[in-house]
MARBA-3410 file (N, C-alpha, C, O; in Angstrom, 1 decimal):
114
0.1,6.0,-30.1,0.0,5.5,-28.8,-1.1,4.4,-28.7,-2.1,4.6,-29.3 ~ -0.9,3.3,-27.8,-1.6,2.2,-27.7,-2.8,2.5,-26.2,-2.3,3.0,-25.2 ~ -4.2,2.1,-26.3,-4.9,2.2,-25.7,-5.3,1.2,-24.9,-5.4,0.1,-25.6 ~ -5.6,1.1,-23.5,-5.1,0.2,-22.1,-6.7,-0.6,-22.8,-7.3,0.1,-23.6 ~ -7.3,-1.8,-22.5,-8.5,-2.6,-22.7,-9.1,-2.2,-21.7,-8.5,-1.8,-20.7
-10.6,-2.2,-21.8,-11.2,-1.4,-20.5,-11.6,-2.3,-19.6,-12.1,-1.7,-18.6 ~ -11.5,-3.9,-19.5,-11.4,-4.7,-18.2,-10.1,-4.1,-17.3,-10.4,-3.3,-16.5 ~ -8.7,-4.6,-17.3,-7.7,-3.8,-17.3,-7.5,-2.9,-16.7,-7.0,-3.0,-15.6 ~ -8.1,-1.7,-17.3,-8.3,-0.2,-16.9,-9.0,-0.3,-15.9,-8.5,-0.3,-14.8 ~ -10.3,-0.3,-16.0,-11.2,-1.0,-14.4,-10.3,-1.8,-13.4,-10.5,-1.6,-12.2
-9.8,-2.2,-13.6,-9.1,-3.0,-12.4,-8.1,-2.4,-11.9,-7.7,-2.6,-10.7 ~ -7.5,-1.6,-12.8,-6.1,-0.8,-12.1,-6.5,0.6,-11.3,-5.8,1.0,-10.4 ~ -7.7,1.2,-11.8,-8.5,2.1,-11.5,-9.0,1.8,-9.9,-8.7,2.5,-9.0 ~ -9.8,0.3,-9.8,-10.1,-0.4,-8.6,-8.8,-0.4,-7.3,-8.9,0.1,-6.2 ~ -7.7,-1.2,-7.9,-6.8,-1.2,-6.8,-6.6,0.5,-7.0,-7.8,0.9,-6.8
-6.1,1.4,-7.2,-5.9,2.2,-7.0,-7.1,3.5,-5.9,-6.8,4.4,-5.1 ~ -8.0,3.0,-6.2,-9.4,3.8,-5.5,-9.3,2.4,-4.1,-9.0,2.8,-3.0 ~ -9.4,1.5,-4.2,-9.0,1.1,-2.7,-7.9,1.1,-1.9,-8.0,1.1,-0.7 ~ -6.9,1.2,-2.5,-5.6,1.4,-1.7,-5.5,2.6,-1.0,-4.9,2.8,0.0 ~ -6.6,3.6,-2.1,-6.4,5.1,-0.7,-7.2,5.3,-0.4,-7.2,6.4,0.0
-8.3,4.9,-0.2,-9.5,4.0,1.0,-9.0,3.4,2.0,-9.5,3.5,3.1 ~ -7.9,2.6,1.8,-7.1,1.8,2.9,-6.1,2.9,3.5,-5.8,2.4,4.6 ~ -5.6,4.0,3.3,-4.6,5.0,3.3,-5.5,5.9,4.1,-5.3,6.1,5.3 ~ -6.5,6.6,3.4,-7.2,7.3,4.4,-7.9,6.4,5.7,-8.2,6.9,6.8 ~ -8.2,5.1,5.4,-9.1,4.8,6.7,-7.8,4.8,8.0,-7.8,5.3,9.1
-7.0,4.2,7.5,-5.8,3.3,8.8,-4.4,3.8,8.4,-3.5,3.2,9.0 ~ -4.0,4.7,7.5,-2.6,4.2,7.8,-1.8,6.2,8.2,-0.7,6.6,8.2 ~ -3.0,6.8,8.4,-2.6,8.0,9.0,-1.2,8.6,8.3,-0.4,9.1,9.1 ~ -0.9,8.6,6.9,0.5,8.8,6.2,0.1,10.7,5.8,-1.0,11.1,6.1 ~ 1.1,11.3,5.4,1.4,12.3,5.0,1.2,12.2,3.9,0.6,13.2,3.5
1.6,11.1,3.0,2.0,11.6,1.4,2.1,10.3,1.0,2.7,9.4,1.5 ~ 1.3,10.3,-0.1,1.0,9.0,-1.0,1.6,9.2,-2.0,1.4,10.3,-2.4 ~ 2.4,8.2,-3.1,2.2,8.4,-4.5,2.1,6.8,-5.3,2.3,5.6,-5.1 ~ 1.9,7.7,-6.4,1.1,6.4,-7.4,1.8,6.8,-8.7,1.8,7.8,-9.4 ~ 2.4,5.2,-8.8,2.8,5.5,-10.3,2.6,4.1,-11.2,2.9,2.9,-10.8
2.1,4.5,-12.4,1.5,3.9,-13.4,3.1,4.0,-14.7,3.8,5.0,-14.9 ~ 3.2,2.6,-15.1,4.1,2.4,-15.9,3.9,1.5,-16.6,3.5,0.5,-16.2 ~ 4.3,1.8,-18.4,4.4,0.5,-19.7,5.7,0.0,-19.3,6.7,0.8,-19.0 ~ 5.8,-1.8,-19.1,7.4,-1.4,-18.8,7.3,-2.9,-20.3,6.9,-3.9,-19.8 ~ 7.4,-3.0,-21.1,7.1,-4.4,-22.0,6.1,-4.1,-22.5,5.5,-3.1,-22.9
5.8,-5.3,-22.4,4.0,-5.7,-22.2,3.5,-6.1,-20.9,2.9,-7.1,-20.5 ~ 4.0,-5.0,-20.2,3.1,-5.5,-18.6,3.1,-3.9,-18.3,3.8,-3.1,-18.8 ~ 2.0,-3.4,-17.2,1.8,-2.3,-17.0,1.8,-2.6,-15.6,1.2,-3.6,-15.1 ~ 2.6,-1.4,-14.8,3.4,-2.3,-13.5,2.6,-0.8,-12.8,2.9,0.3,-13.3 ~ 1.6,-0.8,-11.7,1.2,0.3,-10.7,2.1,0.5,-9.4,2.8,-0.5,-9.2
2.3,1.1,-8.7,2.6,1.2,-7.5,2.0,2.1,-6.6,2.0,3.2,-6.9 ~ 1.5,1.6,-5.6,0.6,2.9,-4.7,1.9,2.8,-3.5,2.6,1.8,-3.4 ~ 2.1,3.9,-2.7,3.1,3.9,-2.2,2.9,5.1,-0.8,2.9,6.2,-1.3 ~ 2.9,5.0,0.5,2.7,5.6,1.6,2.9,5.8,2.9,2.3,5.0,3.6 ~ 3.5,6.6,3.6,4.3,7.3,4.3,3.7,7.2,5.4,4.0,8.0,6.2
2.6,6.0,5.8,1.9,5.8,7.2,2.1,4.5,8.2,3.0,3.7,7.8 ~ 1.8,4.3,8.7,2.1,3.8,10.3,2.6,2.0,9.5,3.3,1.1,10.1 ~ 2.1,1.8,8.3,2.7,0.2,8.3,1.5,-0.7,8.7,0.5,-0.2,9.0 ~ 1.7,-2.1,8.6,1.3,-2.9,9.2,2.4,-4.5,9.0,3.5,-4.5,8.4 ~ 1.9,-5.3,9.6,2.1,-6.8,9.6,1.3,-7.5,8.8,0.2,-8.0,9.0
2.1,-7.5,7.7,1.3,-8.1,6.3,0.8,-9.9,6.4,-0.1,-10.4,5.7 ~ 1.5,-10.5,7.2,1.4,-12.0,7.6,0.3,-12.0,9.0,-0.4,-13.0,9.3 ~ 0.2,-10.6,9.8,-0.9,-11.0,10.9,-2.0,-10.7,9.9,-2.9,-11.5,10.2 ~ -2.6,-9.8,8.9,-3.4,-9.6,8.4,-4.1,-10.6,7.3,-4.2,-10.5,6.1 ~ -4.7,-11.8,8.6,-5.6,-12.5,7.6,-6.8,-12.5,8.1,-6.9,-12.9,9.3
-8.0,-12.0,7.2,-9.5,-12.7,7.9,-9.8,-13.3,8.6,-9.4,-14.4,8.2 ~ -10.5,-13.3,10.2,-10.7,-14.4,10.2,-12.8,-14.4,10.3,-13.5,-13.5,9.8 ~ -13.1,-15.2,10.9,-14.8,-15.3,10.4,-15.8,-14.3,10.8,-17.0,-14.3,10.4 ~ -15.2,-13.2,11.7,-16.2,-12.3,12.6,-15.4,-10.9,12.0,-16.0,-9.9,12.2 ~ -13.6,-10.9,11.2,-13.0,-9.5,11.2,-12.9,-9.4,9.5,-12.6,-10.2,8.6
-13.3,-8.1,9.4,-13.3,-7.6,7.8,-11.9,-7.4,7.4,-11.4,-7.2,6.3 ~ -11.2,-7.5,9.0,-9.8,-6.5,8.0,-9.0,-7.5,7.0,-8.8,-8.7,7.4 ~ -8.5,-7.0,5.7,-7.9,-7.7,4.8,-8.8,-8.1,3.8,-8.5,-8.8,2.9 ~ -10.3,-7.6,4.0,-11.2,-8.0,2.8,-10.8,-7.0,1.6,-10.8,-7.6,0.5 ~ -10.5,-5.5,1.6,-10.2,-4.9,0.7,-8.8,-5.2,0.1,-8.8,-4.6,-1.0
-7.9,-5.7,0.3,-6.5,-6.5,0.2,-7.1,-7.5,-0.9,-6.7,-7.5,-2.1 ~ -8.1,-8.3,-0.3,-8.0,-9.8,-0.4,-8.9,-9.8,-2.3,-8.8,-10.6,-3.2 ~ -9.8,-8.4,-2.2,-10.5,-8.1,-3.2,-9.8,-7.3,-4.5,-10.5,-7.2,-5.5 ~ -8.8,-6.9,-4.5,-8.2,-6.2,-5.0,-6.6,-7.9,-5.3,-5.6,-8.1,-5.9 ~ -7.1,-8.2,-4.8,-5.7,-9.5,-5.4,-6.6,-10.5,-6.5,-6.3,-11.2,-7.5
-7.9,-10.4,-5.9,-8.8,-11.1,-6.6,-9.3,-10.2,-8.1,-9.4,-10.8,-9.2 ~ -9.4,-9.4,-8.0,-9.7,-8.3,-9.2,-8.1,-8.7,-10.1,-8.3,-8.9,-11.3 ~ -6.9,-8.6,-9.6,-6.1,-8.8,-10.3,-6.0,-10.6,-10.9,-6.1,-11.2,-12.0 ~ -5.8,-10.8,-10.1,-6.1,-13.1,-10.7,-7.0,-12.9,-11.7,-6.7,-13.6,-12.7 ~ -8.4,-12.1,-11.9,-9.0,-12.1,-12.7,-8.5,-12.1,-14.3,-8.8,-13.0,-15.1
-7.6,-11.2,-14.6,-7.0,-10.0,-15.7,-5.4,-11.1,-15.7,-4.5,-10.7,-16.4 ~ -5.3,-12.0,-15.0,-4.0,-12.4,-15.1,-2.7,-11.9,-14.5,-1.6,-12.4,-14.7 ~ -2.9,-10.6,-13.2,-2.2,-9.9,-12.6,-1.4,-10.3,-11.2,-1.6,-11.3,-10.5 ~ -0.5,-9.5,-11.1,0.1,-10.2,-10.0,0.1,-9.0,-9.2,0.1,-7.9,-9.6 ~ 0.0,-9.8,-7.7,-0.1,-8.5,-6.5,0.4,-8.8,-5.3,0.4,-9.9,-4.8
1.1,-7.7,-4.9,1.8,-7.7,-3.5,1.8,-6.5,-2.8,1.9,-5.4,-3.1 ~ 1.7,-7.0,-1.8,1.8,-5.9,-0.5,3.1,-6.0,-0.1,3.6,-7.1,-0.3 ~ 4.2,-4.5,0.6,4.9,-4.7,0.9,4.6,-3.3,2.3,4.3,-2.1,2.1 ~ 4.8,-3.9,3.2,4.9,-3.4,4.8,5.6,-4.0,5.7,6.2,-5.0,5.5 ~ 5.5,-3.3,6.9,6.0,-3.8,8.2,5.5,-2.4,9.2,5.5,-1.2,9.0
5.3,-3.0,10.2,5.0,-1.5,11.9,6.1,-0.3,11.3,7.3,-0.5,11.2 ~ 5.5,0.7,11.2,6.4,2.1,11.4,7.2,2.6,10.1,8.0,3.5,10.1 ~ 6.7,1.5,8.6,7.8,1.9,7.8,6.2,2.1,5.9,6.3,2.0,4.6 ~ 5.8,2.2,6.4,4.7,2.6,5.3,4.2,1.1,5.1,4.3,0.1,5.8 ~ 3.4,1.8,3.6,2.8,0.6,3.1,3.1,0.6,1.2,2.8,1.5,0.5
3.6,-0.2,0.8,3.3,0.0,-0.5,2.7,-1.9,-1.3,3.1,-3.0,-1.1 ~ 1.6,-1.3,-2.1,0.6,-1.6,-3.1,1.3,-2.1,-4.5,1.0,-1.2,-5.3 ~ 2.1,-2.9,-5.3,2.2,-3.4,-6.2,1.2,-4.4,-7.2,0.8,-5.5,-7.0 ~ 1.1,-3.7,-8.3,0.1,-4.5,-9.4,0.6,-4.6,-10.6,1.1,-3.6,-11.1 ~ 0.7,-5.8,-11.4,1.5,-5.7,-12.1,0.2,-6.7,-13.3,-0.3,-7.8,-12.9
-0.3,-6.2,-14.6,-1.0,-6.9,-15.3,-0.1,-7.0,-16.8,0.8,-6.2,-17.1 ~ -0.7,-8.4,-17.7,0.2,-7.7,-18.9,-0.9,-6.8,-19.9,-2.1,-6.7,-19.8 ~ -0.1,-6.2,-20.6,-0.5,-5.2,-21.4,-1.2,-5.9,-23.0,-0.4,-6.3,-23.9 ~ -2.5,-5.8,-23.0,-3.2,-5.8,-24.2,-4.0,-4.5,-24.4,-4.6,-3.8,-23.6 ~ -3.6,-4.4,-26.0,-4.0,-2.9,-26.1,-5.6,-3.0,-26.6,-6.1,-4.0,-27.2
-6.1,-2.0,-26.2,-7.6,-2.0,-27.1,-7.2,-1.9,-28.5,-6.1,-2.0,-29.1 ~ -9.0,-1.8,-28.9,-9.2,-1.5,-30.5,-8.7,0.0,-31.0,-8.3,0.2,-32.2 ~ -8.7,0.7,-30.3,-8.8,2.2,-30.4,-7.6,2.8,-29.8,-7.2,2.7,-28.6 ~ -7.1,3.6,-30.9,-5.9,3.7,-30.8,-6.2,5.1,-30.1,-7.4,5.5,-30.1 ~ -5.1,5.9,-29.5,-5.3,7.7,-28.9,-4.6,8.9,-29.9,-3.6,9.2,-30.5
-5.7,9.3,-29.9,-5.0,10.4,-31.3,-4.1,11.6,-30.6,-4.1,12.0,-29.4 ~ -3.6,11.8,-31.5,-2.6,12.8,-30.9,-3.0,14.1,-31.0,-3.8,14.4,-31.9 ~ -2.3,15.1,-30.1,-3.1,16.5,-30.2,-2.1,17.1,-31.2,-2.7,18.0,-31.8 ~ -1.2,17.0,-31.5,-0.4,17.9,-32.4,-1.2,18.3,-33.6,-0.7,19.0,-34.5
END
């Protein structure tokens, strides 16, 4: 088995620890899930949740409002690593978090328990 590079790993770690920061602050949901996938050579995340939504086009900064700074930092964490990111929402229909990086493996391979 191939091991994730630990810039990479930090960054998928990152969107993932903000997105349910963003879930618990505002989106009042029941039930979140998160799924991590090799699909190639790209490793594709999805954070995914069952709360109130928003308006992904009204949510831009503007000079006095924070909202969309954790959005805006987590798209920037990905451009870093070469990743691509999308929000997908609307009022009343959740929120889901897509990350999609390509896959370079570390030095260090995972040993197996067998």
């Amino acid at each position: 088995m191939e091991k994730l590079e630990a810039e990479p790993k930090t960054v998928l770690y990152r969107v993932v620890q903000e997105s349910l920061t963003n879930i618990y602050k505002y989106a009042g949901a029941g039930r979140v899930g998160i799924s991590i996938r090799k699909a190639g050579r790209v490793i594709r995340l999805a954070v995914k949740d069952n709360g109130k939504g928003f308006d992904t086009v009204r949510l831009a900064p503007g000079p006095k409002d924070k909202s969309g700074l954790g959005l805006m930092g987590m798209q920037e964490r990905l451009r870093l690593v070469n990743g691509e990111f999308v929000v997908e929402s609307a009022p009343g229909t959740g929120t889901t978090v897509r990350a999609s990086i390509p896959f370079k493996p570390g030095t260090e391979k995972l040993r197996s328990t067998d």
